[in-house]
N, C-alpha and C positions, 0 to 999 in steps of 0.2 A: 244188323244190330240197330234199335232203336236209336233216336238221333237225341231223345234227352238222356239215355242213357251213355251215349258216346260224349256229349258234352260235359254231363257230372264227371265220366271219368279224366278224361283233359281236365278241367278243373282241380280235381283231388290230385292229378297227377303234379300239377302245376304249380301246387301249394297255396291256393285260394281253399279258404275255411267256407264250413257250411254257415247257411246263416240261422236266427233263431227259433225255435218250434215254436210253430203258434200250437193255439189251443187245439186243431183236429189233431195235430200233431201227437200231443200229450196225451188227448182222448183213443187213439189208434191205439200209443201202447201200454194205455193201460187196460184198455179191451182187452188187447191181445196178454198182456200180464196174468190179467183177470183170469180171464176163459182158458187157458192152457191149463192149470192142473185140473178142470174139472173134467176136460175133456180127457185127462190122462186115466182120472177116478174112473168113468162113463166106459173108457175099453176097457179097462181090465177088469172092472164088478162087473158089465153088461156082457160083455165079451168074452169071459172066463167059458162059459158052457159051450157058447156058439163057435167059440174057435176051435173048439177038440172035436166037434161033428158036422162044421161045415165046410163046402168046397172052395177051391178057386175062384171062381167067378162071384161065391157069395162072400168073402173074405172081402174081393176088389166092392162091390155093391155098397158093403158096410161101411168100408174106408171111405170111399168118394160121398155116401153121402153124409157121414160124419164130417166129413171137408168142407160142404156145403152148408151145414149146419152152422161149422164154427164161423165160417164166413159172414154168411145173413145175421148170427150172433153179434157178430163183430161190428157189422154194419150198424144194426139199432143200438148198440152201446154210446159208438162212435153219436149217434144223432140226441141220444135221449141223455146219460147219462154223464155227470160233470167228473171231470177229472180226479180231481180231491179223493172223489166219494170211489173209480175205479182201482184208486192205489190200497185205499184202506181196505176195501173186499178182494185184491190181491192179495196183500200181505195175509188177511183172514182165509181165503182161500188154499195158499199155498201153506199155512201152517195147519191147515186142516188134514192135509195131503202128505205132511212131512211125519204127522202126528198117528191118521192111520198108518203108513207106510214102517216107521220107523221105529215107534211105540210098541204095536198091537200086531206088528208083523201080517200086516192087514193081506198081503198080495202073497 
């Protein structure tokens, strides 16, 4: 096991608090806020067709590199875009999501 992961958990075990998110902190998840229902939109509109005729290993292909994708996504949010701005295209993004999904019975 990694040794900054063995010490966070001593820590949390210990009842020592985490301390305050800086700003990459913030910008991470709101990335990662952001980017998650679009990528959920991206498999199931892109991937509706390809998943009913394609194989195993193109299935694994698709997944890893979608993985990768949301990654390096994740990455240049995390460096270009300010926090503020990734909560508000969250919240727009996942009520776009909720709205086809839940409205329009989109899936």
């Amino acid at each position: 096991m990694n040794f900054q992961l063995k010490t966070f958990i001593a820590r949390l075990v210990g009842g020592e608090g985490r301390g305050k998110a800086t700003r990459k902190d913030w910008r991470l998840e709101g990335s990662i806020i952001f980017l998650i229902p679009i990528f959920i939109w991206l498999f199931a509109h892109l991937g509706r067709h390809f998943f009913d005729n394609a194989g195993i290993a193109m299935i694994w292909l698709y997944s890893v590199t979608a993985g990768i994708i949301l990654l390096l996504a994740t990455a240049f949010c995390v460096k270009v875009v300010p926090a503020k701005v990734l909560f508000i295209l969250a919240a727009i993004a996942w009520a776009a999501l909720i709205w086809a999904v839940g409205l329009h019975n989109y899936y």
